[in-house]
C-alpha positions in Angstrom: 0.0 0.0 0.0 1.4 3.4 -0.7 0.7 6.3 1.2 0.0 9.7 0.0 -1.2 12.9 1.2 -4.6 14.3 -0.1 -8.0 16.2 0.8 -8.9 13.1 2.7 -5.5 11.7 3.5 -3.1 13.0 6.5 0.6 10.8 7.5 2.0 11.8 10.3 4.9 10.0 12.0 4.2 10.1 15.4 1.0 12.0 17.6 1.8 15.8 18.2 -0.6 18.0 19.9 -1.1 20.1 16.0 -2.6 16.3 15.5 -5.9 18.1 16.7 -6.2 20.8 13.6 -6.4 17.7 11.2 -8.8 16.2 13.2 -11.2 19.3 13.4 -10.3 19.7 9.6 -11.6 16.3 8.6 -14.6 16.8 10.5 -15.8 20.4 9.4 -14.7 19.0 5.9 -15.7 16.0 3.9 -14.0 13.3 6.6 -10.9 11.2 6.1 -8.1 9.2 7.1 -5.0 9.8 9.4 -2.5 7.4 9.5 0.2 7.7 12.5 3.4 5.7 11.9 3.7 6.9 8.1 6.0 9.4 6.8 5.1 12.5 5.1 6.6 10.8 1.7 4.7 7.6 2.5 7.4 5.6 4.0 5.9 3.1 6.7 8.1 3.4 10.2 5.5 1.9 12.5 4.4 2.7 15.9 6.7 1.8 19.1 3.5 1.4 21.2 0.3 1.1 19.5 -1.9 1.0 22.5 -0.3 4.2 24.0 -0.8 6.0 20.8 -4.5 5.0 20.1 -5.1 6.1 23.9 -3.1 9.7 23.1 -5.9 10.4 20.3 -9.2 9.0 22.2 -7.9 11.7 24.8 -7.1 14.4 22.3 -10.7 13.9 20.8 -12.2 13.9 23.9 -10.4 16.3 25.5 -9.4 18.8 22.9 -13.1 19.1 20.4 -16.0 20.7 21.0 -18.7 19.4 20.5 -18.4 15.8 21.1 -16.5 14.1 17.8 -16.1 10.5 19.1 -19.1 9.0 17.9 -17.7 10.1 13.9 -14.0 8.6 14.6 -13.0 4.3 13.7 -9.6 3.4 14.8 -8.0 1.0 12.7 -4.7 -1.1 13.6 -2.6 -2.1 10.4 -0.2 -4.0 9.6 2.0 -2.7 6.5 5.1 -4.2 5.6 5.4 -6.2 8.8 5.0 -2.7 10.9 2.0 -1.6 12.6 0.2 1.9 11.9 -2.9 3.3 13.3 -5.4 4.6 10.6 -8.3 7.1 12.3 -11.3 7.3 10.4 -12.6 10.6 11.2 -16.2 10.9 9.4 -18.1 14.6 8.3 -19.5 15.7 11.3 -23.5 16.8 11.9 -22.9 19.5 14.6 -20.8 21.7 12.4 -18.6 24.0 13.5 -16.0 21.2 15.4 -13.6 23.6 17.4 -10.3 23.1 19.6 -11.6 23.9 22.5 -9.4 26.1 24.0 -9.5 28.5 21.1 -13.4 28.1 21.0 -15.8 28.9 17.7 -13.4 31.6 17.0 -11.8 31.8 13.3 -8.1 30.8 15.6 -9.9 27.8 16.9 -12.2 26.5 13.6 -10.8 24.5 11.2 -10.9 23.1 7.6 -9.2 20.9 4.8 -8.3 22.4 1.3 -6.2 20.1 -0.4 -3.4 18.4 1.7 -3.6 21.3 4.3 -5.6 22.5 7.1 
């Protein structure tokens, strides 16, 4: 499987707190995927501890996303190339405008996906 970033598709290598923005994008946007262990270029490095990370996002999305976003995200384990990723489904949401929030429904705190950005 090769890996590529798109409007619907986000690789990061490991979970950083900016993580959150391509959630929110996703969600105010048409969905899509994140996969964590995956370069930017598409190269597959794995996770070191797959439970940890999968437990780092269910926090951020629950912690980090108003309103409520948990019931639009599937986490995924994969195994590519004998390393395992994490792909997070994160579906359109229905209660539009998702927000970080501790920015709140402000323009700093709303955010969307155009092309490979948010």
């Amino acid at each position: 499987m090769k890996f590529k970033e798109s409007e619907t598709i986000e690789l990061k290598e490991i979970v950083t707190k900016e993580i959150k923005k391509e959630i929110v994008a996703f969600a105010n946007s048409y969905g899509g995927k994140l996969y964590i262990g995956v370069k930017d270029d598409g190269t597959v490095i794995g996770l070191k501890n797959f439970d940890e990370t999968s437990l780092q996002i269910i926090n951020i999305i629950r912690d980090s996303i108003k309103p409520d976003l948990s019931m639009f995200v599937r986490y995924n384990a994969l195994e590519i190339e004998g390393k395992e990723i994490l792909e997070i489904e994160i579906q359109s949401g229905n209660n539009k405008p998702y927000y970080l929030s501790d920015k709140g429904p402000r323009p700093e705190g709303v955010y969307v996906r155009q092309g490979n950005s948010c």
